[in-house]
LOTI-793465 format. One line per 8 residues: number of its first residue (from 1); their letters; for each residue z, x, y of N, C-alpha, C. Coordinates in steps of 0.001 Angstrom, whole numbers, padded with zeros to 6 digits, always signed. Example, Ala and Ser with C-alpha at 12.3 -4.5 7.8 and 13.67 -1.06 7.14 Angstrom:
BEGIN
1 = as = +007800 +013190 -005690 +007800 +012300 -004500 +007800 +013200 -003300 ~ +007080 +012850 -002250 +007140 +013670 -001060 +007870 +012900 +000030
This chain:
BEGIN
1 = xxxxxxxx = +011402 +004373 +016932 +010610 +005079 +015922 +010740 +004347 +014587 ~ +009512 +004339 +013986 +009989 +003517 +012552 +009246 +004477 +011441 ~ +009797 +004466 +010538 +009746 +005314 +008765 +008949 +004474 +008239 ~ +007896 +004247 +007735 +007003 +003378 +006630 +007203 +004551 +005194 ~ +007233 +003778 +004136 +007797 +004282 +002672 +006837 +003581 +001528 ~ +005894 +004251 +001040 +005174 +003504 +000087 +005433 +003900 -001212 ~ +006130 +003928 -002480 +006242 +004630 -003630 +005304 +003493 -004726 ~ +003969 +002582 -004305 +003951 +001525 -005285 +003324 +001973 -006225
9 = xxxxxxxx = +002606 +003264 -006343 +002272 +003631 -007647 +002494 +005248 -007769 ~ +001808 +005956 -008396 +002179 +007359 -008212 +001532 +007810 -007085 ~ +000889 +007824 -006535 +000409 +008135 -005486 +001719 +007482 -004358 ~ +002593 +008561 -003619 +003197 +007769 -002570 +003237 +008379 -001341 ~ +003557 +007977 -000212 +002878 +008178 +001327 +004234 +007595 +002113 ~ +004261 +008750 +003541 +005377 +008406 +004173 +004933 +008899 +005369 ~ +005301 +007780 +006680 +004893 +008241 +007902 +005500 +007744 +008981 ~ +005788 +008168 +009989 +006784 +008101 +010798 +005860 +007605 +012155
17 = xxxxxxxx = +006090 +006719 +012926 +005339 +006397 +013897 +006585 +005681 +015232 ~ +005633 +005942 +016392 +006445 +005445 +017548 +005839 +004416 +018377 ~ +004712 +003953 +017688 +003694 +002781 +018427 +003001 +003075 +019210 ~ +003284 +004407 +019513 +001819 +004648 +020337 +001279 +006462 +019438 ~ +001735 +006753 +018660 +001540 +007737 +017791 +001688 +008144 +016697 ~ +001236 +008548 +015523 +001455 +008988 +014613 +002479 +010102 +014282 ~ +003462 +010440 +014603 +004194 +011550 +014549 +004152 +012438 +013518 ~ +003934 +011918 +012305 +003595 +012706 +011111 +003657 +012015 +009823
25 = xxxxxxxx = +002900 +012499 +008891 +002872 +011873 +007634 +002126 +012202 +006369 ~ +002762 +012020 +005193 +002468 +012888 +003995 +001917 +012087 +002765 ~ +001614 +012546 +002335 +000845 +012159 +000909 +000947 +013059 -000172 ~ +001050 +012358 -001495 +001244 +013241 -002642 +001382 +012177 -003957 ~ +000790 +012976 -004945 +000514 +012338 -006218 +001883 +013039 -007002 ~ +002590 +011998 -007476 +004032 +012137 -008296 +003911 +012059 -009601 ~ +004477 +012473 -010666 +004047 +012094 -011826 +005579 +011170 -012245 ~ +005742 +010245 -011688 +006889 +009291 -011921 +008206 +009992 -011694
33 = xxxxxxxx = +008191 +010994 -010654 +009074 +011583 -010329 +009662 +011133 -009134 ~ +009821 +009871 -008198 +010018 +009376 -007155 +011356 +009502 -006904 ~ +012422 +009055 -008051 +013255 +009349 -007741 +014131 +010601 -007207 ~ +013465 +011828 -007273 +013861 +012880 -007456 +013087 +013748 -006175 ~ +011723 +013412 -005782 +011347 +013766 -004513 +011272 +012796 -003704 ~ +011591 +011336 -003420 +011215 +010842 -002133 +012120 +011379 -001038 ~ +013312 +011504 -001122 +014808 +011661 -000397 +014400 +013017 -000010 ~ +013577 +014382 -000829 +013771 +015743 -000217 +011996 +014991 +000447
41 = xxxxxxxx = +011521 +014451 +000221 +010123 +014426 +001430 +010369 +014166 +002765 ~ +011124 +013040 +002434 +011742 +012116 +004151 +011935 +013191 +004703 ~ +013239 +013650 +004580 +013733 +014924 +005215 +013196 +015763 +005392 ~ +011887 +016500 +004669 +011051 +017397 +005307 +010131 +016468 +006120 ~ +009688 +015710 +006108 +008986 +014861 +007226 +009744 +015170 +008485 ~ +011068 +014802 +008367 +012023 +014467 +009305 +011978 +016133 +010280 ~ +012305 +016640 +009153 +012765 +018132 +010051 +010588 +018766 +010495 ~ +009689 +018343 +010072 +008627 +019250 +010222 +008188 +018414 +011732
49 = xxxxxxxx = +008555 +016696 +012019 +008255 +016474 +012990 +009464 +016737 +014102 ~ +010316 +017499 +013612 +011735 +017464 +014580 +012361 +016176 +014880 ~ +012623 +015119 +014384 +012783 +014037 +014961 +014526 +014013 +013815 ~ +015257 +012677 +014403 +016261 +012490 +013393 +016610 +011288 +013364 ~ +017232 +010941 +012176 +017460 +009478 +011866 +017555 +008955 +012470 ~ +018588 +009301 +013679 +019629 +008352 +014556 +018134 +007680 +015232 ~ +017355 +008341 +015550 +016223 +007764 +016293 +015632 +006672 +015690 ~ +015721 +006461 +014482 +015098 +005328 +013910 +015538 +003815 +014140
57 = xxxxxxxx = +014292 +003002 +014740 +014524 +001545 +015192 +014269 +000334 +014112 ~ +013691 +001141 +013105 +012804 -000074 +012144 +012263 +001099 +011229 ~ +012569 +000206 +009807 +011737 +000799 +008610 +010511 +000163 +008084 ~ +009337 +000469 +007631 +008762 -000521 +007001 +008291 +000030 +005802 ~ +008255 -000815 +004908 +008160 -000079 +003320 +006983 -000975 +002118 ~ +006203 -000741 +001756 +005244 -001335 +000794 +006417 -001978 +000025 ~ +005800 -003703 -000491 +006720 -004152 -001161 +005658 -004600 -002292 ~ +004350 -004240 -002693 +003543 -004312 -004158 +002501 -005008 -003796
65 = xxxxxxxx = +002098 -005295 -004882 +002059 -004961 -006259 +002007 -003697 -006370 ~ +002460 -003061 -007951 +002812 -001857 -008386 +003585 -001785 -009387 ~ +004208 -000193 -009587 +004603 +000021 -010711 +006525 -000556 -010599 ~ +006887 -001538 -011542 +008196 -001965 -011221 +008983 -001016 -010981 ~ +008741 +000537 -011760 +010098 +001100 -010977 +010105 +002112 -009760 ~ +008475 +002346 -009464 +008439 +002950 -008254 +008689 +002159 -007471 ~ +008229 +001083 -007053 +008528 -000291 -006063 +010071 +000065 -005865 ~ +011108 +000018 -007397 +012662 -000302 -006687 +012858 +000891 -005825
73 = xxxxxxxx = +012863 +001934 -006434 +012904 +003298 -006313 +012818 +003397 -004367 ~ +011506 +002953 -004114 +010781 +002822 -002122 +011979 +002136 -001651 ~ +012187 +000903 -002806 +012613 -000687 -001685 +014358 -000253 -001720 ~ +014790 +000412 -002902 +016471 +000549 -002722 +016783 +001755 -001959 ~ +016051 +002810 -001736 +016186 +003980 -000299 +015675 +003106 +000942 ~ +014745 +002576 +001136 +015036 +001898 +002371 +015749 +000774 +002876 ~ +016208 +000214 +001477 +017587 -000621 +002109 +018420 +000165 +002549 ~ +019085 +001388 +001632 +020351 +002101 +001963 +020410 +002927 +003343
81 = xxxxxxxx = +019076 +003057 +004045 +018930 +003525 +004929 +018820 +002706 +005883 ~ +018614 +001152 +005970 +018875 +000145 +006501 +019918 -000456 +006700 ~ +020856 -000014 +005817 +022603 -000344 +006091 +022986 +000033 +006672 ~ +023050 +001469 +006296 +023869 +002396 +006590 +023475 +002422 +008360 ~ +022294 +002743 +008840 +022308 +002668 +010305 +022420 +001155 +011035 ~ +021958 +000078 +009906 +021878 -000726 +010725 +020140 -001315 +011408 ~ +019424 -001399 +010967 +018528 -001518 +011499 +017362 -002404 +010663 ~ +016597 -002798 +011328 +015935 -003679 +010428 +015118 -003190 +009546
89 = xxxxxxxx = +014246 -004237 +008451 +013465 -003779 +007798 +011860 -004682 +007799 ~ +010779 -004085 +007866 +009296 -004763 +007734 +008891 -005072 +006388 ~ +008815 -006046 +005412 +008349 -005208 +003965 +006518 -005964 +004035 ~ +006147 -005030 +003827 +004303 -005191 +004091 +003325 -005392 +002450 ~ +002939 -005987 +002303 +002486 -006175 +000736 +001359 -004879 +001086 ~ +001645 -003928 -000234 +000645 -002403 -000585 -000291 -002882 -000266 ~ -001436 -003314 -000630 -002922 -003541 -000751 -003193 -004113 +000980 ~ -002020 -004940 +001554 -002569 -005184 +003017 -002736 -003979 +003945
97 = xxxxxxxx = -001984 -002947 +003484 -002116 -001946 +004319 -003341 -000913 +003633 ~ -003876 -000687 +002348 -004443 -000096 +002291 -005814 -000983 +002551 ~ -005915 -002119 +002949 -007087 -002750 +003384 -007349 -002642 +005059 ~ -005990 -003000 +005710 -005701 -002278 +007114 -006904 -001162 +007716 ~ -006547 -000172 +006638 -007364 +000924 +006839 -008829 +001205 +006815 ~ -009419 -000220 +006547 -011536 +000007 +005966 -011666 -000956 +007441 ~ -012970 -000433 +008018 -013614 -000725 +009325 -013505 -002486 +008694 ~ -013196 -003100 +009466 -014103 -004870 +009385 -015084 -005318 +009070
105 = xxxxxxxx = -015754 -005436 +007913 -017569 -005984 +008275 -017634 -007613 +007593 ~ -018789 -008282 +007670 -019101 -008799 +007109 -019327 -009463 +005970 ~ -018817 -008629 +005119 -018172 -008684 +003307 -016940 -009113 +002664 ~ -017228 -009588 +001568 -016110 -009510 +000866 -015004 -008532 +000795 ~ -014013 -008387 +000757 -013348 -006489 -000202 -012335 -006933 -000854 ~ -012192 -006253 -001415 -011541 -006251 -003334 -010657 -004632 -002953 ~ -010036 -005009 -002940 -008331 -003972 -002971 -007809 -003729 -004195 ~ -007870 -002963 -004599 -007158 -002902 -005938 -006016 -001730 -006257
113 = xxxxxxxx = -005159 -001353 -006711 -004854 -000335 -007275 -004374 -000185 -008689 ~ -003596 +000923 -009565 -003839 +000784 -010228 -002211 -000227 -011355 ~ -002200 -000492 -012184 -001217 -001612 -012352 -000599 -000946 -014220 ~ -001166 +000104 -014805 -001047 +000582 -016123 -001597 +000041 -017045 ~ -002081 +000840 -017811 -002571 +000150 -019423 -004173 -000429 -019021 ~ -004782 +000190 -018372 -005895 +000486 -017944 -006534 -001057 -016898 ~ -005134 -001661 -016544 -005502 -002448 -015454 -005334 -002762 -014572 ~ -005692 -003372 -013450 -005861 -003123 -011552 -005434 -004478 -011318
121 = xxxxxxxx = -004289 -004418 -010380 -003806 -004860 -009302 -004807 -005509 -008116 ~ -005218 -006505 -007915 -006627 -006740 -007226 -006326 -008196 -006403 ~ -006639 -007710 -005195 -006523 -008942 -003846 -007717 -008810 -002782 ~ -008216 -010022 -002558 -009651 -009628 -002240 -009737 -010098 -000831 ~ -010133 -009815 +000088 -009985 -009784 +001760 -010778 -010348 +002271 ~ -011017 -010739 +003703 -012422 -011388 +004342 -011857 -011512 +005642 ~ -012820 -010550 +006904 -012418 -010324 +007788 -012788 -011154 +008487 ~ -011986 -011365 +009651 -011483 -012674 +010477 -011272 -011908 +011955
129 = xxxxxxxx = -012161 -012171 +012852 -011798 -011924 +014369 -011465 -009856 +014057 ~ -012335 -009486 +013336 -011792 -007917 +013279 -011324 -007190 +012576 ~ -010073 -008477 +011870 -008962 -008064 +010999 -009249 -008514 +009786 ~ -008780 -007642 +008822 -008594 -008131 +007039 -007514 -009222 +006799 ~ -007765 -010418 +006366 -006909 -011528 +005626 -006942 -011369 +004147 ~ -005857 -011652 +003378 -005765 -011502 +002081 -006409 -013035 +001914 ~ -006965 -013059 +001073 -007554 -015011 +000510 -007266 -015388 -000624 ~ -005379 -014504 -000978 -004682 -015513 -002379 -003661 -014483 -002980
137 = xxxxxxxx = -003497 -014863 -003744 -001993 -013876 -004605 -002475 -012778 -005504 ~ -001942 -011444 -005524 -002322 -010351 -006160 -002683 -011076 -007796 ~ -003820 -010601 -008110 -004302 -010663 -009491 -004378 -009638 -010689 ~ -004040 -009563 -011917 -004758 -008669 -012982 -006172 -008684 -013349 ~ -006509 -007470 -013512 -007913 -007377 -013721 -008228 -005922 -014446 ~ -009462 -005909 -014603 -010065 -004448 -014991 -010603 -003271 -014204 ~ -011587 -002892 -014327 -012711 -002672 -013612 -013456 -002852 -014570 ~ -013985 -003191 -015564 -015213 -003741 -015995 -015336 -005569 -015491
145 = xxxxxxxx = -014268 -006027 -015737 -014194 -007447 -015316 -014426 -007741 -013809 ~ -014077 -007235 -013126 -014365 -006789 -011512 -015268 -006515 -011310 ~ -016127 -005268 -011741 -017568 -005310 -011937 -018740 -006643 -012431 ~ -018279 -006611 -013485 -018862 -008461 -013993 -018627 -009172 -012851 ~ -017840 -009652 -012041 -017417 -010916 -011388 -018241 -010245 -009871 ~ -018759 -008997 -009597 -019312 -009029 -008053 -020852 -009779 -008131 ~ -021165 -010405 -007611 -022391 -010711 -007713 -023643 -011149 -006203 ~ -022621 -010990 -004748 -023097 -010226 -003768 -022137 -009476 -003061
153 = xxxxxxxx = -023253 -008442 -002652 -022487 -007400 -001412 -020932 -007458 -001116 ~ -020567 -006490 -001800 -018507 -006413 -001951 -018371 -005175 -001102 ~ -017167 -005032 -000734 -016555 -003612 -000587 -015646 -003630 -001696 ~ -015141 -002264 -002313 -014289 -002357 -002760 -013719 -000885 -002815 ~ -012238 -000867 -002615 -011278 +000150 -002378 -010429 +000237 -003317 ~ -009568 +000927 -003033 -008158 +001593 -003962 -008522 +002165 -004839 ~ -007445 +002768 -005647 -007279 +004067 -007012 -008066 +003238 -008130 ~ -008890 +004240 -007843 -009791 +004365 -009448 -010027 +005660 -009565
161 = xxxxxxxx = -010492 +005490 -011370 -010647 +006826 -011961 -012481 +006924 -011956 ~ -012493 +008412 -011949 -013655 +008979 -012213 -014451 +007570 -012994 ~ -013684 +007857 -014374 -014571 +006506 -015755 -014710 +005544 -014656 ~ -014006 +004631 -013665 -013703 +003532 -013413 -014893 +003496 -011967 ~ -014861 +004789 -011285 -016066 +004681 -010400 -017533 +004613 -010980 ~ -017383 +005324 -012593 -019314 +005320 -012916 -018742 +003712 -013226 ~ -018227 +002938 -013825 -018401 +001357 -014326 -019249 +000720 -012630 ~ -018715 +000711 -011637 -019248 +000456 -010318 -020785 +000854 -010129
169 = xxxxxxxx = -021083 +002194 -010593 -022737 +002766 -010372 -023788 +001888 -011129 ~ -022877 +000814 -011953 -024102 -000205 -012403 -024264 -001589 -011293 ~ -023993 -001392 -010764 -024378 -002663 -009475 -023953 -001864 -008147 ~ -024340 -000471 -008061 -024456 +000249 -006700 -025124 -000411 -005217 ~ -026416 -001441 -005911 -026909 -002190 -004706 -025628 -003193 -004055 ~ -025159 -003403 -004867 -024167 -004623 -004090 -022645 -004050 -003872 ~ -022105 -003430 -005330 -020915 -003162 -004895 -020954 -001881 -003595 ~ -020281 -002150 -002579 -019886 -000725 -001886 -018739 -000121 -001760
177 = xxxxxxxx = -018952 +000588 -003012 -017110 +001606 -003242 -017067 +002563 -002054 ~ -016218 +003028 -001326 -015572 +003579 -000408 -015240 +004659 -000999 ~ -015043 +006019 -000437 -015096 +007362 -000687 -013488 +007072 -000771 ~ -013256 +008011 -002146 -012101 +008492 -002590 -010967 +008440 -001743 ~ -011278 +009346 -000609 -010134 +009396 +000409 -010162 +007964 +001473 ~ -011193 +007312 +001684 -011040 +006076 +002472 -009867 +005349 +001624 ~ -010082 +004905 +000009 -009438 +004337 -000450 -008285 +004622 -001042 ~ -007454 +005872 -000503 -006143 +006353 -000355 -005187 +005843 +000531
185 = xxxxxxxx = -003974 +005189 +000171 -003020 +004891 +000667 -002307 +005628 +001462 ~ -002697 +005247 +003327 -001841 +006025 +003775 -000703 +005000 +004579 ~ +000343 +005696 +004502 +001374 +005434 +005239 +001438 +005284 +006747 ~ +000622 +005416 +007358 +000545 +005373 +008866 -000030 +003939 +009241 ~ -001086 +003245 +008014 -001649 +001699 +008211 -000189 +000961 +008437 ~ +000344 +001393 +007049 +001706 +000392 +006766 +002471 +000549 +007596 ~ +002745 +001675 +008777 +003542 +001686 +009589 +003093 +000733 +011026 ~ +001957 +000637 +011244 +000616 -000171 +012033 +001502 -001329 +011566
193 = xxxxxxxx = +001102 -002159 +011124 +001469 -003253 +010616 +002914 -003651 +010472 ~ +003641 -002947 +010232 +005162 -002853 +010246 +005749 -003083 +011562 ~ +005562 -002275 +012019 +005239 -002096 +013850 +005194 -003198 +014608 ~ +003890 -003858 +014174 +003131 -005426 +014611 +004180 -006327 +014358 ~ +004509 -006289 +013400 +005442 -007552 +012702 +007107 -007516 +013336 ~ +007592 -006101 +013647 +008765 -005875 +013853 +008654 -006551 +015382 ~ +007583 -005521 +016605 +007712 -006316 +017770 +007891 -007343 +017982 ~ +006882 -008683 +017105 +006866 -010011 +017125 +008038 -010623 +016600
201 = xxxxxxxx = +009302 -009693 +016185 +010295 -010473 +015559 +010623 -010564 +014126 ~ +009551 -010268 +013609 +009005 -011119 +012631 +009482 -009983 +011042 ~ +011258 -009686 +010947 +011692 -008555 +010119 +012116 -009417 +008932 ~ +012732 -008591 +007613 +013228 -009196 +006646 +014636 -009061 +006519 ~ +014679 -009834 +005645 +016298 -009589 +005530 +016613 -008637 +004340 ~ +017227 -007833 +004750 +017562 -006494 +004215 +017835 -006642 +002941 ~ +018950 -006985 +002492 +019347 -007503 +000723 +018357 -008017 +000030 ~ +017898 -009152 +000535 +016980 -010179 -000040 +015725 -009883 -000528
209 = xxxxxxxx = +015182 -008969 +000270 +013899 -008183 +000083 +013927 -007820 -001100 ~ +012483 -008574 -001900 +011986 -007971 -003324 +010940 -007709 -003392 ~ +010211 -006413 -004023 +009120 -006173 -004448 +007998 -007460 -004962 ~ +007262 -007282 -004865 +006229 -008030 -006160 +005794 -007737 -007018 ~ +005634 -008414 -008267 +005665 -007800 -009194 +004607 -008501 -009779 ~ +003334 -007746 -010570 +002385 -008629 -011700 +002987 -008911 -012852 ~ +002408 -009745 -013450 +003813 -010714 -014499 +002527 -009182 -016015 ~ +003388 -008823 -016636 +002980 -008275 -017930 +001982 -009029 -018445
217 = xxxxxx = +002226 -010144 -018662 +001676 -011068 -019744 +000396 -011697 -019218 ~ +000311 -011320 -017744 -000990 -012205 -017147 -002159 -012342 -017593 ~ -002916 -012681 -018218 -004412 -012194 -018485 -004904 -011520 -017590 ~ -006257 -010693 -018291 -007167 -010249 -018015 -008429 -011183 -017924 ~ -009121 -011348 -017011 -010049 -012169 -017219 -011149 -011302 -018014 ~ -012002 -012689 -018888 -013069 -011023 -019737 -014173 -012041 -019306
């Protein structure tokens, strides 16, 4: 059984899977309170699907882009829970799993979430044999600048605001924003993927594991 743990922005998501099922999993908007509810969520996860630690084979946990201290907050409970039993860890970059989650087509997609101070976290995808590939390193951006820069047929996902979806309704022919809840981070992709990577071998090393982080100072492109 493996735990997937996403805290990368306020919005955070936790889901428990056995590779051939979803066993259960939650969602909830925090107001930078992570430290203080992730530990009582697990555990109601834990006790609402009846299941218990000892059962756990593998963790996998969003490792960013995001907010630097929700990121530690995810990544230092699932180390300590990785010691302490012993068991490995998956760390899955946020935006691959919330891209995981949009059907495959033909398009571009632009992943974004949100990064503070009114700017987005943004990695842009292109599906390959089915699957979403990332095509480069998480970027800073806007959503007006993001808007400016589509200029054919996009998808585009993740946390935006109300303001930040009308900026999109000016190139509605091309951009295609995804309904609110499509572009919600759930924890059951990241456990998908976690899953994938753990069977193949393919775990991290527990200590070593660091978040990613957007540098402050990056530009904005205008």
């Amino acid at each position: 059984m493996l735990l997937a743990v996403d805290t990368s922005t306020q919005w955070s998501s936790l889901a428990l899977y056995d590779g051939a099922q979803v066993l259960g999993e939650m969602g909830w908007r925090t107001q930078n309170h992570h430290t203080v509810e992730l530990a009582p969520a697990v555990e109601r996860l834990f006790k609402q699907c009846g299941a218990a630690f000892s059962e756990l084979d593998c963790l996998g946990v969003a490792t960013g882009p995001g907010s630097f201290t929700s990121l530690r907050i995810g990544l230092s409970f699932v180390k300590g829970i990785a010691l302490t039993l012993r068991i490995p860890v998956v760390g899955i970059p946020t935006l691959d799993a919330l891209a995981a989650a949009q059907p495959a087509q033909d398009l571009p997609l632009a992943a974004v979430l949100q990064a503070g101070r009114g700017r987005l976290a943004l990695v842009w995808y292109k599906a390959v044999k089915g699957r979403w590939h990332s095509q480069g390193e998480p970027q800073v951006t806007n959503a007006e600048a993001l808007v400016e820069s589509i200029e054919n047929p996009t998808l585009v996902c993740g946390e935006l605001s109300a303001a930040e979806r009308q900026l999109f309704g000016r190139k509605r022919k091309i951009a295609h924003l995804v309904s609110p809840a499509a572009g919600c981070r759930r924890a059951s992709f990241l456990a998908e993927l976690a899953w994938e990577r753990w069977k193949a071998g393919k775990t991290d090393e527990v200590v070593g594991l660091a978040p990613i982080y957007l540098h402050v100072a990056e530009a904005i492109p205008s």
